[in-house]
VEXDREN-2710 file (C-alpha; in Angstrom, 1 decimal):
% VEXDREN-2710
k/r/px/py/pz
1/UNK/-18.8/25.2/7.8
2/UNK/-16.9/26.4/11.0
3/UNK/-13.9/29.2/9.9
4/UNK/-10.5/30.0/12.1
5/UNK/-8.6/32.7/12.6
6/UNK/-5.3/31.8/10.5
7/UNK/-2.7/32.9/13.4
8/UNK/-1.2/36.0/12.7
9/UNK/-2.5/36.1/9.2
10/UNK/-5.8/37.3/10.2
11/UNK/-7.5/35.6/7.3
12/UNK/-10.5/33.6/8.3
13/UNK/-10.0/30.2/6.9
14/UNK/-12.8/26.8/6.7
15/UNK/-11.3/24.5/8.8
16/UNK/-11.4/21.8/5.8
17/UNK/-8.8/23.1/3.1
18/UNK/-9.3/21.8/0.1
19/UNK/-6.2/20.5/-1.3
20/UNK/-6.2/20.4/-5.4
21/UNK/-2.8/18.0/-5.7
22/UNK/-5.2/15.8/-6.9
23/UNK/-7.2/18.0/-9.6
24/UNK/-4.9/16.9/-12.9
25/UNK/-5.6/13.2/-12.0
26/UNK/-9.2/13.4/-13.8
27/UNK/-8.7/13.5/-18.0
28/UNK/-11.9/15.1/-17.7
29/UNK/-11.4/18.5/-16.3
30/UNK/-15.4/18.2/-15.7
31/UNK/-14.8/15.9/-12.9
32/UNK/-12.2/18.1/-11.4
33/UNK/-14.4/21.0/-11.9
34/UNK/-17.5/19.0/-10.3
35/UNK/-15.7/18.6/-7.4
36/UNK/-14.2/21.9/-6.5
37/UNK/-17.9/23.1/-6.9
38/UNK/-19.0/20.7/-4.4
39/UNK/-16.0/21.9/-2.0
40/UNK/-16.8/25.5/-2.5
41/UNK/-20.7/25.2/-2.0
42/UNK/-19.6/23.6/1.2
43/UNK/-18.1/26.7/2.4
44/UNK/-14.5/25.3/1.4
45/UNK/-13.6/28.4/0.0
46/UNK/-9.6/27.9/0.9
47/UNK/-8.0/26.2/-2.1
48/UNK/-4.5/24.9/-1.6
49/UNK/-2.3/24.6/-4.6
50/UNK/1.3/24.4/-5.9
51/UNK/3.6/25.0/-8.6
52/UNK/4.5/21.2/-8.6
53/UNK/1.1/20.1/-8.5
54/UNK/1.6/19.4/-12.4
55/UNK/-1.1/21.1/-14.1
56/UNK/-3.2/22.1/-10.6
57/UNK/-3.0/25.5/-11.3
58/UNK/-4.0/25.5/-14.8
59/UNK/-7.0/24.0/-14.0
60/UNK/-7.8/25.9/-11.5
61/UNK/-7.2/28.8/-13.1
62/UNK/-10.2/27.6/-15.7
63/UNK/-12.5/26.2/-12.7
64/UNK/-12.3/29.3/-10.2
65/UNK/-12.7/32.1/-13.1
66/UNK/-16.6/31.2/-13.0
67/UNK/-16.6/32.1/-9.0
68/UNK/-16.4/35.6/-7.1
69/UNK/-12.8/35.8/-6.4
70/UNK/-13.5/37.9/-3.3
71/UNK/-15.0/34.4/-1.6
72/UNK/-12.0/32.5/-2.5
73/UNK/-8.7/32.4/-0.7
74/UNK/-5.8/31.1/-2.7
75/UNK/-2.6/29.3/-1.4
76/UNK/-0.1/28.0/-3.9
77/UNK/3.5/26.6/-2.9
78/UNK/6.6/27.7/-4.6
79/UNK/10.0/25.7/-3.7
80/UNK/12.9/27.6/-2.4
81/UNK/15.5/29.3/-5.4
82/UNK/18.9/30.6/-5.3
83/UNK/17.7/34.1/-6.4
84/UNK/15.2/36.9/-6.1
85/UNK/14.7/37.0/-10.2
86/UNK/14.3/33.4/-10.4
87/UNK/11.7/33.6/-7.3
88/UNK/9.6/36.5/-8.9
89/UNK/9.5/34.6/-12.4
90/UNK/7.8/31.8/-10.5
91/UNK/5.4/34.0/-8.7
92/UNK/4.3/35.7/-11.9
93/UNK/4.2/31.8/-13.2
94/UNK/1.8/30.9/-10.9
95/UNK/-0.3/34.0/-11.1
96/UNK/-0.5/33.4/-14.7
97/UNK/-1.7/30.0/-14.3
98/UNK/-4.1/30.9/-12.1
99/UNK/-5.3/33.7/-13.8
100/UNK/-5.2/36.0/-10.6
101/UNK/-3.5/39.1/-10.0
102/UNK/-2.7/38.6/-6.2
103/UNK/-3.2/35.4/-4.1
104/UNK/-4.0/35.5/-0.7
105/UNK/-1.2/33.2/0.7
106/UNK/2.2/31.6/-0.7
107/UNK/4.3/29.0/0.9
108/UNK/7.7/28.1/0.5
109/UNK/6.9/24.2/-0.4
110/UNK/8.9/21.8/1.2
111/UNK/11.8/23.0/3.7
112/UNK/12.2/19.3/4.2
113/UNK/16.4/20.4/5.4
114/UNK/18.7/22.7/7.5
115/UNK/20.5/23.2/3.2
116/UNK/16.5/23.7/2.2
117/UNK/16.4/26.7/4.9
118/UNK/19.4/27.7/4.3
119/UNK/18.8/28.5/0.7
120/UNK/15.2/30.1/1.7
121/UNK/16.9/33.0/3.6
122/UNK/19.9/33.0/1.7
123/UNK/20.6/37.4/1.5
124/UNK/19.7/38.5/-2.0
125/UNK/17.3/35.2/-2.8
126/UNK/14.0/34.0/-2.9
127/UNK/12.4/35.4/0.3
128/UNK/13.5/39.2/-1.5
129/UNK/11.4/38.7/-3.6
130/UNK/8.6/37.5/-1.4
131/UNK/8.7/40.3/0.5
132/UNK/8.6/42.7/-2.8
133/UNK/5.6/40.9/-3.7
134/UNK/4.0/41.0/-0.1
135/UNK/4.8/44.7/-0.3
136/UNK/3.5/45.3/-4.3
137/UNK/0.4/43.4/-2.9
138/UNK/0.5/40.4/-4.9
139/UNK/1.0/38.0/-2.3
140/UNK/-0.9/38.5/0.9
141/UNK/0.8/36.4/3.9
142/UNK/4.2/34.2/3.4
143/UNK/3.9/30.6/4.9
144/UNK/5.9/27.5/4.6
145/UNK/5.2/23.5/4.0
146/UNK/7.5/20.6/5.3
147/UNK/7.7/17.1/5.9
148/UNK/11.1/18.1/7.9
149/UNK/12.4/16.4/11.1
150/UNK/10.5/18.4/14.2
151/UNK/14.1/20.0/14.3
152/UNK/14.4/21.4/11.0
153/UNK/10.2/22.5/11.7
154/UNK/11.3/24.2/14.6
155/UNK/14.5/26.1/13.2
156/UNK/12.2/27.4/10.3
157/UNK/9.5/28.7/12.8
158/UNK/11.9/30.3/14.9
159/UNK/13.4/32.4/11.8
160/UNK/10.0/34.6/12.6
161/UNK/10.3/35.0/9.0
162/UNK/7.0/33.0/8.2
163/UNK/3.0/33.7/9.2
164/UNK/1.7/30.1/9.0
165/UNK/2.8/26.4/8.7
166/UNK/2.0/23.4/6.7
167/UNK/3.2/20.2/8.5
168/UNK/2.3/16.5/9.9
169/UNK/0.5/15.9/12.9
170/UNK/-2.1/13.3/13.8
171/UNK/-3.5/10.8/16.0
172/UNK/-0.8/8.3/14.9
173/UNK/2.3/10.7/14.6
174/UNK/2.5/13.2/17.2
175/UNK/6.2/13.6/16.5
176/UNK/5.8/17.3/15.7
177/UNK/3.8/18.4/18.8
178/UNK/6.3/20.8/20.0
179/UNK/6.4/22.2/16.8
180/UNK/2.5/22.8/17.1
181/UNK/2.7/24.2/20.4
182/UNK/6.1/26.5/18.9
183/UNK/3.6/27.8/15.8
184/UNK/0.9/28.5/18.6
185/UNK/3.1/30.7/21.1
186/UNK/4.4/32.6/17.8
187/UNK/1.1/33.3/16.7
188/UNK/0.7/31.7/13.6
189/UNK/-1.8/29.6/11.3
190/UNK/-1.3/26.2/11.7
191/UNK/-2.6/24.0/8.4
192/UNK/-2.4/20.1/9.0
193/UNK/-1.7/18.4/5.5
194/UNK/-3.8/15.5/4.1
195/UNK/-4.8/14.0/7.5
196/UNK/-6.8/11.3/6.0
197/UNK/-4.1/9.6/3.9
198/UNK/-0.7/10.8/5.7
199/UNK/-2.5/10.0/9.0
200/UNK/-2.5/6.6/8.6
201/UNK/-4.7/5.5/4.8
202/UNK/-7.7/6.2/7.2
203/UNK/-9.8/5.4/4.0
204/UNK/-8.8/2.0/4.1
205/UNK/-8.9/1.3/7.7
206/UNK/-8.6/-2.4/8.8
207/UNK/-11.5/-4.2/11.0
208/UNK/-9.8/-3.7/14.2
209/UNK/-9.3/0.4/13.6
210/UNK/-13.0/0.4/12.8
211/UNK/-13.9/-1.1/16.5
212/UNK/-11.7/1.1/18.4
213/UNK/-12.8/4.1/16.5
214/UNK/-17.0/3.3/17.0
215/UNK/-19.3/5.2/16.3
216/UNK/-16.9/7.1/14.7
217/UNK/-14.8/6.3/11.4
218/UNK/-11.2/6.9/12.0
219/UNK/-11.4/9.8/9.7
220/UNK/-13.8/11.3/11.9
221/UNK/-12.2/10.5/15.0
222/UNK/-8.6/12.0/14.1
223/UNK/-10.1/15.1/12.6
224/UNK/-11.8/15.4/16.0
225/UNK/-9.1/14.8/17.7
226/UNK/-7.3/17.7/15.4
227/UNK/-9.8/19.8/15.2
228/UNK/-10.2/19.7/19.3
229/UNK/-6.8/21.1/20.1
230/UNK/-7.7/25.2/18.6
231/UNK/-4.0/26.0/18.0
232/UNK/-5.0/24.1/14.5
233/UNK/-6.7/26.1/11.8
234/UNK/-7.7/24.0/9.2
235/UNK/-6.8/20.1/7.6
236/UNK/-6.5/19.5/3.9
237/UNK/-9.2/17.4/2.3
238/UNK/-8.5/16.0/-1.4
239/UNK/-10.8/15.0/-4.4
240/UNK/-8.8/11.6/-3.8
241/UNK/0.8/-0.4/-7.5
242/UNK/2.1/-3.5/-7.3
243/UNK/1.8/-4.3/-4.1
244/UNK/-1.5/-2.4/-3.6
245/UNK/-3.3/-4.1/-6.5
246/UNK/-2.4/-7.5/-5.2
247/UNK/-3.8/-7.2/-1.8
248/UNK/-7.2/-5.7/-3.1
249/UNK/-7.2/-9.0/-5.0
250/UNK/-6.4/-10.9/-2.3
251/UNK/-8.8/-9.2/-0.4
252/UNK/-11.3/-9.2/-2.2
253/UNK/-11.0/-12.9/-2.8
254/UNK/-11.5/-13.8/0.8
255/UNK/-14.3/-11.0/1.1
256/UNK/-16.4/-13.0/-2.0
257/UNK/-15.9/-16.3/-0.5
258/UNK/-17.5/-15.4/2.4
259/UNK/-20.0/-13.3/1.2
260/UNK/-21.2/-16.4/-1.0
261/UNK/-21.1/-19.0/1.8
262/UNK/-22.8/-16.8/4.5
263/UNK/-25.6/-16.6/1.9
264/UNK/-25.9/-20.4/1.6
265/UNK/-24.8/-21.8/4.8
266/UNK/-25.3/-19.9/8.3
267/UNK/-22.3/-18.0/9.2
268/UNK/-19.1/-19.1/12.0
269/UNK/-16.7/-18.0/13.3
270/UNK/-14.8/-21.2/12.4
271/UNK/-16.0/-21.6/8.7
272/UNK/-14.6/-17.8/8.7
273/UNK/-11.5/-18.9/9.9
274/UNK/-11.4/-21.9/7.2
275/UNK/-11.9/-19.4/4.1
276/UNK/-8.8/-17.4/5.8
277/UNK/-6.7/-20.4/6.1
278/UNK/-7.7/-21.4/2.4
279/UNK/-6.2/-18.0/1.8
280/UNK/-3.2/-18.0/3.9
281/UNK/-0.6/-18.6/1.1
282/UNK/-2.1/-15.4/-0.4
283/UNK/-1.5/-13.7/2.3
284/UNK/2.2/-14.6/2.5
285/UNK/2.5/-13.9/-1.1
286/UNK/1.5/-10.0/-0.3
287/UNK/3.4/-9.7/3.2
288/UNK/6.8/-11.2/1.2
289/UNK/6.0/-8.9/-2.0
290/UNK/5.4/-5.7/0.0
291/UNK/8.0/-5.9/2.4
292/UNK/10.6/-6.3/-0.1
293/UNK/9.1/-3.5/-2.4
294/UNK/9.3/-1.2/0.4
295/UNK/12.9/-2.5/1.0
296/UNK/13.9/-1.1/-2.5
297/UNK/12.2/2.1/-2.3
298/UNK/13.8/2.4/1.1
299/UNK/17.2/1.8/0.1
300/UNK/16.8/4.3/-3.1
301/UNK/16.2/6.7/-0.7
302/UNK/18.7/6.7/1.2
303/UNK/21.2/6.4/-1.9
304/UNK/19.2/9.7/-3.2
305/UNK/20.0/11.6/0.1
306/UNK/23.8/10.7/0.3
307/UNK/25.5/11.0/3.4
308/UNK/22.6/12.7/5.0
309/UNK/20.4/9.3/4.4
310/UNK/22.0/8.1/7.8
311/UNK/21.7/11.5/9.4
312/UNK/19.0/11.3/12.4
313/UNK/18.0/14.7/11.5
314/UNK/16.2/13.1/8.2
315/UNK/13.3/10.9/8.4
316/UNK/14.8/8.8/5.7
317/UNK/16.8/7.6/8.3
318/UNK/14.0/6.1/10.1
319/UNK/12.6/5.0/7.1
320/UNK/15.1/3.0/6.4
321/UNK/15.3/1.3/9.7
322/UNK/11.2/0.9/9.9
323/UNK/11.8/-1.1/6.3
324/UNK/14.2/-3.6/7.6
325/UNK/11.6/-5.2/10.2
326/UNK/9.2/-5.7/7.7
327/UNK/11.2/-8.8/6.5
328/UNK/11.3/-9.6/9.9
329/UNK/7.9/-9.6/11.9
330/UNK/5.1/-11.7/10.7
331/UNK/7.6/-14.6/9.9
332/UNK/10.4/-14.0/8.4
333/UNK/10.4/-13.5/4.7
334/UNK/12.2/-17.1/4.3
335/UNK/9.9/-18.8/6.4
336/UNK/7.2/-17.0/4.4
337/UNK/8.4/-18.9/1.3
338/UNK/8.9/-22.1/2.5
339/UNK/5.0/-21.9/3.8
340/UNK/4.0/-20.2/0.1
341/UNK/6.1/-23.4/-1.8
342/UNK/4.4/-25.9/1.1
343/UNK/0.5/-24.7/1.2
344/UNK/0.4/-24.9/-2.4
345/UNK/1.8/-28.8/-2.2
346/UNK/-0.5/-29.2/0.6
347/UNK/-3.4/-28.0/-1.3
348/UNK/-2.6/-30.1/-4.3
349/UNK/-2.0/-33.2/-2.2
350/UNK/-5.3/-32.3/-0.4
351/UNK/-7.1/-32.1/-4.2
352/UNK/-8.4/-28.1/-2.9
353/UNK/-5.9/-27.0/-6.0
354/UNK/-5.9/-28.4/-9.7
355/UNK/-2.3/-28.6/-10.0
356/UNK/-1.5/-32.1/-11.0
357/UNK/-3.6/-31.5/-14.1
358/UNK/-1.8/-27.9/-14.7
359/UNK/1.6/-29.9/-15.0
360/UNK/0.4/-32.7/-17.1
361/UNK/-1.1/-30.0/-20.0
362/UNK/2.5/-28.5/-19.5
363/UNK/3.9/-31.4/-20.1
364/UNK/2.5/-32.7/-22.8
365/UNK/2.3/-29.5/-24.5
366/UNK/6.4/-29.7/-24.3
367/UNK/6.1/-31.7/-27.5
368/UNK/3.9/-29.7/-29.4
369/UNK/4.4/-26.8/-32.1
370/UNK/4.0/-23.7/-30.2
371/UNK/1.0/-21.9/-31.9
372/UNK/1.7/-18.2/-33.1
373/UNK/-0.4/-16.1/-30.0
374/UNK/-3.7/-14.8/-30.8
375/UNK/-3.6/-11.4/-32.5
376/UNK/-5.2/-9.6/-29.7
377/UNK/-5.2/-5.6/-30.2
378/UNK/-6.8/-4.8/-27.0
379/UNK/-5.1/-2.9/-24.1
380/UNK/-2.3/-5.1/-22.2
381/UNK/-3.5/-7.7/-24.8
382/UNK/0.5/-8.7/-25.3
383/UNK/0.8/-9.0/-21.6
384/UNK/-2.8/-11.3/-20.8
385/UNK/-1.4/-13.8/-24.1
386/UNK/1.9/-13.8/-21.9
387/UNK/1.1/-14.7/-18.2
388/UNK/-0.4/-18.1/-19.3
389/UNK/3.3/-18.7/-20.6
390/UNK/4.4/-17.8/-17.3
391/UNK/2.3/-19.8/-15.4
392/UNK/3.1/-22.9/-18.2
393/UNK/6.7/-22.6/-17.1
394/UNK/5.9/-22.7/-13.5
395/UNK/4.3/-25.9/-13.8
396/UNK/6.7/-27.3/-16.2
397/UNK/9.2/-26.9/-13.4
398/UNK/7.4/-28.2/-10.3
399/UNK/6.3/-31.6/-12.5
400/UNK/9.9/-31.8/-13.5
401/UNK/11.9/-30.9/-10.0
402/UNK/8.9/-33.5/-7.9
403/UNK/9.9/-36.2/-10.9
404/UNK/13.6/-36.5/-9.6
405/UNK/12.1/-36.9/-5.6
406/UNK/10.4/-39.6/-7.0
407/UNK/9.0/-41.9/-4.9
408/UNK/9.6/-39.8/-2.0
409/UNK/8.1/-36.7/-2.6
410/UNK/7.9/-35.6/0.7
411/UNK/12.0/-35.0/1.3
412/UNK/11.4/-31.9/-1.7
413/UNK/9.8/-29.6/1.4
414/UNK/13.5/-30.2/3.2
415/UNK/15.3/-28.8/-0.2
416/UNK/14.9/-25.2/1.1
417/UNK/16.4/-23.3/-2.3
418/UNK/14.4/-25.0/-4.5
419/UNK/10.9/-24.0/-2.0
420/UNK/12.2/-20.4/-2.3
421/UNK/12.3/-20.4/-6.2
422/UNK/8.9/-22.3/-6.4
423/UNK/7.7/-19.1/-4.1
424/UNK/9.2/-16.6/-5.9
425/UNK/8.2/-17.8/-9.1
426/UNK/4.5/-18.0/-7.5
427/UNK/4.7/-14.5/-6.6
428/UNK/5.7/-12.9/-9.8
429/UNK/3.3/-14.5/-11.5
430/UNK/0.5/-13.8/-9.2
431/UNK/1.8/-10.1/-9.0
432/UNK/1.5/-9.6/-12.7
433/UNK/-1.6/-11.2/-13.0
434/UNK/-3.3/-8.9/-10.1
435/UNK/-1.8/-5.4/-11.5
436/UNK/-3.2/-6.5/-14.8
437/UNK/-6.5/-7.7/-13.8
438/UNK/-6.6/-4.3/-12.0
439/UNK/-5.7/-2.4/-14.9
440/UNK/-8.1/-3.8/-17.1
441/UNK/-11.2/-3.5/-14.6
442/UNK/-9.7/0.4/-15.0
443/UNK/-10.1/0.3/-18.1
444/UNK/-13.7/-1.4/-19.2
445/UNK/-15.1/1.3/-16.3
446/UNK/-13.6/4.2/-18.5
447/UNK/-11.1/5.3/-16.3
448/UNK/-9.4/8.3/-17.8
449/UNK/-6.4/7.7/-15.7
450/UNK/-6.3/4.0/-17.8
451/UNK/-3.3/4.6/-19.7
452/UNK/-0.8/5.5/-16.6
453/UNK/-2.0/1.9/-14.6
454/UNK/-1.0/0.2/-18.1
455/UNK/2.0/2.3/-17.9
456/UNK/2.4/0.8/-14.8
457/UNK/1.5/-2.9/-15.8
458/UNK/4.1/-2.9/-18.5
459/UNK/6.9/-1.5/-16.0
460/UNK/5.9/-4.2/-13.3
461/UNK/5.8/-7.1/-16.1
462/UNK/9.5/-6.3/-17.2
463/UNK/10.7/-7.4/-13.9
464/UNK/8.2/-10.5/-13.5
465/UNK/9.6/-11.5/-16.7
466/UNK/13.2/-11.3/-15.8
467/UNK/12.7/-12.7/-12.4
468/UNK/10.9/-15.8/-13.9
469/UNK/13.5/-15.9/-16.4
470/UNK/16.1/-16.3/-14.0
471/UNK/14.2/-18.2/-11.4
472/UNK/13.4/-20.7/-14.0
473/UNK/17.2/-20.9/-14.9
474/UNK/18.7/-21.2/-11.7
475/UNK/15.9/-24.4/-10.7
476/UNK/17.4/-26.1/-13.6
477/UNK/20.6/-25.5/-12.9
478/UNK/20.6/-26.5/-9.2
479/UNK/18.8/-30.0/-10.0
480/UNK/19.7/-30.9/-13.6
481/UNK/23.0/-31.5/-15.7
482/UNK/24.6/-31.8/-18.7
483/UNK/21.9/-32.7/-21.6
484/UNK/18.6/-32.4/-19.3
485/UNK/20.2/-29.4/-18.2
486/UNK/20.2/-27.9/-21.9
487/UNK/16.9/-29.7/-22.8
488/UNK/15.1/-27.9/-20.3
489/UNK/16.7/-24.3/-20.7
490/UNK/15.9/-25.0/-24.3
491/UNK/11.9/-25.6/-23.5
492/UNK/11.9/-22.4/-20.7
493/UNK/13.2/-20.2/-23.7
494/UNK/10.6/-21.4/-26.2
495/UNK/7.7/-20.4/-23.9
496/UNK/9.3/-17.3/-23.0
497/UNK/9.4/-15.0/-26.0
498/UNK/8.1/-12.4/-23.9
499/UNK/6.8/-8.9/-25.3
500/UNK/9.4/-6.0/-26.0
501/UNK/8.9/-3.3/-23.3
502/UNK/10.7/0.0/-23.3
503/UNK/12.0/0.0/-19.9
504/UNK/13.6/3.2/-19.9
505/UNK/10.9/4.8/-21.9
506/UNK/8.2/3.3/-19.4
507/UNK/10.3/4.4/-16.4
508/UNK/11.0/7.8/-17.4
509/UNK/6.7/8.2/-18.1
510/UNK/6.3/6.6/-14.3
511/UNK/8.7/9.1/-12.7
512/UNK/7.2/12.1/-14.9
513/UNK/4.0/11.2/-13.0
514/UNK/5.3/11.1/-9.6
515/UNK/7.3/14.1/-10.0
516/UNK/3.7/16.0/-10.9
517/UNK/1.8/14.5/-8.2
518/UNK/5.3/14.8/-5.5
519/UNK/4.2/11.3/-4.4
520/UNK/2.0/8.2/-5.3
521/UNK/0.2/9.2/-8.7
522/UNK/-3.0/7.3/-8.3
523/UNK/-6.5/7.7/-6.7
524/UNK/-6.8/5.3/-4.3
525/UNK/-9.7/2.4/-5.9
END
């Protein structure tokens, strides 16, 4: 392992950090443990913490007490408080937790706004307190984190209040580049956070990253690049739903196909092509999902921030703006639908897709009792004894709307609204069948983290239900009226008795565990 002079701080720091948000994820607090030992006999001996790492520090406190505490150098991150008391009563929390006496490094976590800095130096406040400490040798150096505009960076550096820096900066963001050469001229450590995931999801790299970046990975080749400019110390390394879960399926589908045909047949580039094509709806169904899923979070965003969500100074701003094109680029998300609601016709019409068949069982199970569903006890059981209900309903709707175009079934692909509700309905259901699919695989492989992705599954499935609920409705509104109108409700509502779900409950547990991890809860799998 390589060590760097930490700026002004004089400490001598690995130029991996090993970051420990991740260290609650594992149930087993072996794992956790396993893995800090690996780090350490790595020569990682800088372990980067916080207070809102959820139970980080705990654990750590129980890992590190078998180690020499004069290899280890400690950084936990404390946010900014109003006053000196409140700031010492967090210190002595996170000491506690720990189980140390002094640490070697704090940050202020997160001065992510000119308000955020603001309260940092406020006179009589936290940074009082971290200089009492500094002084009464509990805390050795006083840093800060942010994920700030490069203005707000800058302001904060040129405070001279702070020895080192925790920011972004990488191969594909170099936004903050005058903020690194700023931290440089004053001296001061310079720690890049989680390069490998903020950089870009350099874990999961697509095919043409992986050319450019040969021989290399693209994890090696941005931590090169980092590690090649020497104002930078050190780069955060980690023991490392909806949307994500259904483009591993999809993914994954396209990689098995052809796996299994370049094993029987010698490989092409145009029978590659034809297994992409066969999974071009798929696709569509992912690009439509996602977009719109970041559209929401985007939105909430800027509705958490206020006024200052349209403030260029906040990178929610941007956000926001960067989210509105993904409706737009790749075809637009309407055209996307039609093509979803047309390449599964085509593929019926072509006999690739057993659909036909699908309606007729629908139909004719429209005049049978519906049977009481299976008792089945196991985890997500309700919801796996529900999506075949959704999927009934689906093909209850197409037989019924393609009836009434009857003989000419070709002028259905010019009704546009009812091609977008076939779509959507196609996408909820094929969302709610990936995430559960997922969480099950999770769950027969003994994933201690099993219950939060059926947390998740049982969140997600509230809103397919209500979307195919009201999907459903509005076809059958739009195309039928007056006693088919009410038949066809009635048959919708009889396969639709869907499981009770907590949504509230469910959301509240969700938000508990992003609050813990301050981002995306999950190891990426």
């Amino acid at each position: 392992m390589k060590y760097r002079r930490f700026g002004k701080t004089e400490l001598r720091l690995p130029v991996l950090t090993f970051g420990a948000m991740q260290v609650p994820v594992p149930e087993d607090e072996n794992k956790a443990a396993e893995t800090t030992r690996c780090a350490i006999q790595a020569g990682i001996n800088h372990i980067e913490t916080a207070q809102g790492y959820g139970t980080s520090e705990e654990r750590l406190g129980r890992i590190l007490k078998d180690y020499r505490r004069e290899d280890l150098i400690i950084t936990t991150k404390i946010g900014p408080v109003a006053t000196r008391d409140e700031m010492w009563k967090r210190i002595e929390t996170s000491l506690n937790r720990l189980q140390m006496t002094s640490i070697e490094n704090l940050d202020i976590h997160g001065i992510n706004t000119y308000a955020g800095l603001e309260l940092t130096l406020r006179k009589g406040g936290c940074m009082e307190a971290v200089r009492e400490a500094i002084d009464q040798k509990v805390v050795g150096h006083i840093g800060f984190s942010g994920h700030a505009s490069c203005e707000v960076i800058l302001a904060t550096l040129n405070t001279g209040e702070f020895e080192s820096v925790n920011l972004h900066y990488y191969y594909f963001f170099q936004r903050n580049l005058p903020a690194i050469r700023r931290a440089a001229e004053l001296d001061m450590g310079i720690l890049i956070i989680s390069p490998s995931d903020k950089g870009g999801l350099l874990y999961r790299p697509p095919d043409k990253l992986k050319e450019l970046a040969a021989p290399f990975t693209p994890i090696e080749l941005n931590h090169r690049w980092l590690l090649n400019q020497p104002e930078i110390t050190t780069l955060t390394v980690g023991c490392t739903y909806a949307s994500e879960s259904a483009a591993y399926r999809t993914a994954g589908s396209i990689n098995q196909i052809i796996e299994d045909r370049s094993e029987s047949e010698s490989a092409s580039l145009d029978k590659t092509l034809a297994t992409l094509e066969e999974f071009s709806g798929e696709c569509a169904i992912n690009k439509v999902f996602d977009s719109e899923c970041l559209a929401v979070a985007a939105d909430e965003a800027v509705q958490i921030h206020g006024g200052y969500g349209f403030c260029e100074e906040y990178r929610v701003e941007a956000t926001y703006r960067d989210a509105r094109i993904a409706r737009i680029y790749e075809g637009t998300n309407e055209i996307n639908r039609l093509f979803i609601a047309g390449n599964l016709l085509k593929r019926t019409q072509t006999g690739r897709l057993a659909l036909l068949q699908a309606i007729q069982q629908a139909q004719k199970a429209v005049l049978e009792r519906l049977p009481d569903p299976p008792a089945d006890s196991s985890p997500l059981g309700d919801i796996l004894t529900a999506i075949p209900n959704a999927k009934r309903i689906f093909h209850l709707l197409v037989g019924l709307v393609s009836q009434k175009f009857l003989p000419n079934m070709e002028k259905i692909a010019d009704e546009q609204e009812i091609m977008a509700a076939f779509a959507d309905l196609i996408i909820q259901i094929y969302v709610l069948e990936s995430i559960t699919l997922r969480a099950v695989k999770r769950i027969r492989q003994g994933d201690p983290r099993s219950g939060l992705h059926q947390t998740v599954v049982r969140y997600q499935a509230i809103e397919c239900f209500e979307k195919i609920d009201q999907l459903a409705n509005r076809l059958i509104d739009s195309v039928f009226r007056d006693d088919a109108r009410l038949t066809h409700r009635a048959i919708v509502r009889k396969w639709s008795h869907w499981p009770h779900l907590n949504r509230v409950e469910l959301g509240r547990a969700l938000a508990r565990e992003c609050i813990a991890a301050e981002g995306y809860p999950f190891v990426v799998q």
